[in-house]
N, C-alpha and C positions, 0 to 999 in steps of 0.2 A: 407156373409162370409161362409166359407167352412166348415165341419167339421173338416178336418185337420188343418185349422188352427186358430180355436176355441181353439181346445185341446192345439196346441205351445201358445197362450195368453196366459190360466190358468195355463200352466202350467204342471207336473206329476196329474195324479188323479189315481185312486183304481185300473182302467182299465189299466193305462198306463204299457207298460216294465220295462221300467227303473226306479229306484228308484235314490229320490238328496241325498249324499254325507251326511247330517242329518240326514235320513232317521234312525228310531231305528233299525230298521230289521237287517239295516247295520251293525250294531256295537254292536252285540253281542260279548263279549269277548266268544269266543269258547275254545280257551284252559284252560281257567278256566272251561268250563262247559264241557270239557273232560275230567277234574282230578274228577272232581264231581262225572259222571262216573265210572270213573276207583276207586272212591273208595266204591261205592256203587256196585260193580261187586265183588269187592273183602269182601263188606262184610255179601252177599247172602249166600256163603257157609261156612261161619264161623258162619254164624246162624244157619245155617240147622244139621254143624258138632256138636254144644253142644245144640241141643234139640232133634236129630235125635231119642235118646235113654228118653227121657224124658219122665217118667209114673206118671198120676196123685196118689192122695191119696187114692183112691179109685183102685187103679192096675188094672183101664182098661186099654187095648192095644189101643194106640195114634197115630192117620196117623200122621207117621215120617216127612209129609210136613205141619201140622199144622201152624207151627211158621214161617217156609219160608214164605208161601201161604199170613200167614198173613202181613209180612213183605214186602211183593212186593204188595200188596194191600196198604200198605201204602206208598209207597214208587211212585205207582200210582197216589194217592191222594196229597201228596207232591209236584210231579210234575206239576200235574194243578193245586195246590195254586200258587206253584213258577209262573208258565207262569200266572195266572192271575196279579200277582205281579208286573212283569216284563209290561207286557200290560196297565195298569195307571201309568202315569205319578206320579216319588215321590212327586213332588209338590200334588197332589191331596190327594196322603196318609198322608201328612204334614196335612194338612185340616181336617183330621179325626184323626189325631196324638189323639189330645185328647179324643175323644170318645173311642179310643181305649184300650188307658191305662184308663180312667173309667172301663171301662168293666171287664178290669183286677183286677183293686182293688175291686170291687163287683165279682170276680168269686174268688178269693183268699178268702173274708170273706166268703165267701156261701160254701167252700169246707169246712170251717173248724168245721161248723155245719152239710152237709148234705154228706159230703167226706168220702169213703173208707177207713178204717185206715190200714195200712201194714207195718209192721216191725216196727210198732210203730209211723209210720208217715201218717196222715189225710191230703194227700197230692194229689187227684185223685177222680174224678168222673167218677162210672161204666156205662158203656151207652152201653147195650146189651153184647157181649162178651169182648168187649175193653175197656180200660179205658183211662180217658183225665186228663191232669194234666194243673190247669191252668199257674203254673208255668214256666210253658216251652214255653206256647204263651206269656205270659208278656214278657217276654225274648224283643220278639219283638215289641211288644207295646212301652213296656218300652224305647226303643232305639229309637225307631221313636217318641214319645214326647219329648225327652232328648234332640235328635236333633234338631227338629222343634223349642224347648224353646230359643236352645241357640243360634241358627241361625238367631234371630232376633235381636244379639248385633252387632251393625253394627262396634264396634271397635276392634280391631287389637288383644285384649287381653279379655277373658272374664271379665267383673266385678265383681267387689268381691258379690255383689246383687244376680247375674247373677249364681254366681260360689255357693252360699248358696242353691237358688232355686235349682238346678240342684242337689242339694246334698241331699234336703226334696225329690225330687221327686223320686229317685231312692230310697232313705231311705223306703216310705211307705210299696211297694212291698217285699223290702228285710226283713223287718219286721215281716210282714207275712209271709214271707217264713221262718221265723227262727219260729213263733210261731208252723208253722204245726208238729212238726220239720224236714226242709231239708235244714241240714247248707251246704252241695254242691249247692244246686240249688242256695242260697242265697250267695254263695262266688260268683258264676257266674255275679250277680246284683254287688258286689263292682267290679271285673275285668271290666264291662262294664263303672261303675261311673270314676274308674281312668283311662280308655284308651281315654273317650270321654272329660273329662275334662284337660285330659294335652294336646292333641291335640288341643283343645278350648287357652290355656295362661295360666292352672291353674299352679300357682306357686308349686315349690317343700311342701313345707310348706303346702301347701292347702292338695296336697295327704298326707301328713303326718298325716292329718286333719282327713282323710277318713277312714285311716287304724287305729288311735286309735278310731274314732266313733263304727267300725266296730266290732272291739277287744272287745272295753265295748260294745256292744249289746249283742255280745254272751256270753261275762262274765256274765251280770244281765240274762240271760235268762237260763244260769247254775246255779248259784246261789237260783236263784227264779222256778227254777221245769219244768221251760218251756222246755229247754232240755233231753231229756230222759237221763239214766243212759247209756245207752248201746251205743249211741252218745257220751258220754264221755270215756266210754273204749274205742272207738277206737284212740279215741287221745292219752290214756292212754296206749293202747297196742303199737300205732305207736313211742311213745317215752320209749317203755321198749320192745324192741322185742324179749330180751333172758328172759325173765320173765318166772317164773317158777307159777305164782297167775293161776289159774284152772280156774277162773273166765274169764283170758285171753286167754286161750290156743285155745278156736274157733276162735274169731280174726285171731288169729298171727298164727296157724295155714292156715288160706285160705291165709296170705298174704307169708307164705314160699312154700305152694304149686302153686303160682301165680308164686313166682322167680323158683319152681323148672321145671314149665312148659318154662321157657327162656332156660333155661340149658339143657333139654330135648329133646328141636328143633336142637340145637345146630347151624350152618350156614343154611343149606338147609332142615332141619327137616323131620319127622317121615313117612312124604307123610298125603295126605288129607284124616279123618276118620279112618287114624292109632296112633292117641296121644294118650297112655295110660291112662295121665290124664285126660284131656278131653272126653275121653271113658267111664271111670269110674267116671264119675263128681266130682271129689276128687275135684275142686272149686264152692263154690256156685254162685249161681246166671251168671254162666259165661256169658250167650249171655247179657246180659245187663249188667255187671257191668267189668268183665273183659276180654271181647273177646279178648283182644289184644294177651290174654296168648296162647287162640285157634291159634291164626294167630302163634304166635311166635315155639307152639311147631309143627303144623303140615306142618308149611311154613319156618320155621327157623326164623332167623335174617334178612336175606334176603328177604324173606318176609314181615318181621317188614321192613326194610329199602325201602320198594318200597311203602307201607303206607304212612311213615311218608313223603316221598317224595311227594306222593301227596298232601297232605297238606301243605308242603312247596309251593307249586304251587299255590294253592288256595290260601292262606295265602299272595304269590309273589302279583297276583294278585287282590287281594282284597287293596293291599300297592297302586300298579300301578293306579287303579282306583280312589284311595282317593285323588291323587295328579291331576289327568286329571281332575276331576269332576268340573265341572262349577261354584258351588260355596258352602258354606261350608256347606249347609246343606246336600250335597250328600258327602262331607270330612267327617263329623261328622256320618253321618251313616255308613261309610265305616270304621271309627275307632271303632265305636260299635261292628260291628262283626267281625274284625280282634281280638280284643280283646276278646271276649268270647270264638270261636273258638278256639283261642291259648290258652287260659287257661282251656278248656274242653281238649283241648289233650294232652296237661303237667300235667293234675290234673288227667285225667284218668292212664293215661300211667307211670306218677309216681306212684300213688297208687300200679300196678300192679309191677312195680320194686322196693315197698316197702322202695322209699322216699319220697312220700305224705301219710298222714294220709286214710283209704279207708273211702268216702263220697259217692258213689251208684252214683258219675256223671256220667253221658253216654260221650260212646265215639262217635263225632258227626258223623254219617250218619250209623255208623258201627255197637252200639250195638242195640240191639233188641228193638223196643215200637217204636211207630207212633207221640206221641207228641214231643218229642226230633225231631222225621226225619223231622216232618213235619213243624216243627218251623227253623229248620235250612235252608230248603228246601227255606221257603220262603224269610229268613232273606239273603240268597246266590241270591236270585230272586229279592230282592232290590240291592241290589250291583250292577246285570248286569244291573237293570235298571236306575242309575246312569252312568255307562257307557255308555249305549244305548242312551241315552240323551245328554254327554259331548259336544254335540256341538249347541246344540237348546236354 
């Protein structure tokens, strides 16, 4: 037998041209990972615009690419999780589902003794100049055990058995998230419990379920000290914002100068590195908590509107993907991160319009820090490889 027609027996191999119609290479969703793109392009110089002027406490003079440098270094590193992501098969990650949410719930108890504390929250481990939050990887842990669990009910509707478990498991993490205290990171774990469980048959009644467990977790962790005070002003400021208490005026301060930076961009705004506020850092924390103000005042609305629009794309398809996916446990992970993504960009981008309470959620891919990029990066790199797959 010939060599040529060896290769027509077996078939395609590693050598051949052509790739079969299965083939994952194929079937990468591309214009999902062209908004992905476009929005990580747009939020390189909105990093660079509110740290450019950025002097430590110490008033040494700071190479004004510090923060960029660092942010495309992660943003690096993000992308080779994502492709390692994307290259095993999720059945395989399904198999490690559980070790990995272990790892999680032991890197969550281990921050809360040997973790950073900042702004009042023990929420990060320093590892040379960077710091890791294990909250932002559980993220995905969490989702891909959540999935894996439920994806082994082979009936039409979760069980109520089925529908409890899944409700202890994401409960643990959120826990502790609330203990550190970071009630945004922790609201992120209920958005994930209710988008993956009403997709699963959870009855209306069930999330009802969810959202009073939720409500009384953070009542008794008020109540009982676990909450800091300054966590409670913000709720407190966000439901009194013409308040006149001094106590609240920092708050509600950064949250009138977040809207006055909307107002300032106006349609086409100020041009890039000309926002006055953003200049003069009149908001705190911007590249990480409220960059969107950055985009808004030096890009305008239109700017904002070309944002949000990529995330309507991501969002589109991450929808498109759930329904194509071969069987529910690539559905159920496609409902995990449509869920948290959507409610990281409504919870951010509220806050900054001063109708969500501010919780220091990141905006995904945009505001500044490597664990947020990097977890999103990967959690958008399970997706495509649900895609990649829909036909095998």
């Amino acid at each position: 037998m010939s060599i040529a027609e060896r290769i027509i027996q077996r078939g395609p191999t590693f050598g051949s041209l052509r790739r079969t119609p299965g083939d994952p290479r194929r079937n990468i969703d591309w214009v999902m990972m062209a908004a992905v793109v476009g929005i990580i392009a747009i939020a390189l110089p909105i990093v660079y615009s509110t740290t450019y002027k950025f002097l430590p406490s110490r008033q040494r003079p700071l190479d004004p690419f510090l923060y960029t440098q660092r942010q495309v270094i992660f943003v690096i590193v993000g992308g080779l999780a994502m492709a390692l992501v994307m290259a095993l098969e999720y059945q395989w990650w399904k198999e490690r589902a559980r070790f990995l949410y272990g790892a999680t719930i032991f890197g969550l108890l281990l921050v809360l003794g040997l973790g950073r504390t900042t702004g009042g929250a023990t929420s990060a481990f320093d590892v040379g100049p960077i710091s890791v939050q294990p909250s932002e990887f559980g993220k995905f842990a969490t989702m891909m055990f959540l999935a894996a669990y439920l994806s082994e009910d082979r009936t039409e509707n979760v069980s109520y058995s089925k529908f409890l478990g899944g409700l202890m498991l994401v409960g643990a993490p959120m826990i502790l998230t609330v203990v550190e205290p970071d009630l945004g990171s922790a609201s992120v774990y209920v958005a994930l419990a209710m988008g993956v469980l009403l997709v699963a048959g959870a009855r209306v009644r069930h999330i009802v379920m969810i959202t009073v467990l939720s409500a009384s977790t953070v009542f008794i962790a008020v109540i009982t000290g676990v909450v800091k005070k300054y966590q409670v002003s913000r709720l407190v400021g966000f439901l009194n914002q013409n308040s006149d208490d001094k106590k609240l005026q920092d708050l509600i301060q950064q949250v009138k100068q977040a809207k006055r930076a909307f107002g300032n961009g106006g349609l086409f705004g100020k041009g890039w590195l000309d926002g006055p506020l953003t200049n003069n850092r009149s908001i705190p924390v911007q590249w990480a908590d409220f960059p969107v103000t950055a985009l808004a005042e030096q890009f305008g609305m239109l700017g904002v509107a070309v944002l949000l629009s990529l995330y309507g794309v991501v969002l589109a398809r991450i929808w498109r993907t759930a329904h194509l996916s071969k069987d529910m446990l690539g559905t159920y992970i496609c409902a995990g991160v449509f869920s948290m993504l959507l409610w990281h960009v409504f919870q951010n981008v509220g806050m900054s319009l001063g109708i969500m309470p501010v919780t220091g959620i990141p905006l995904p891919l945009v505001s500044y820090g490597g664990s947020s990029l990097v977890s999103f990066l990967m959690m958008l790199g399970m997706v495509q490889n649900v895609h990649m797959r829909r036909f095998r």
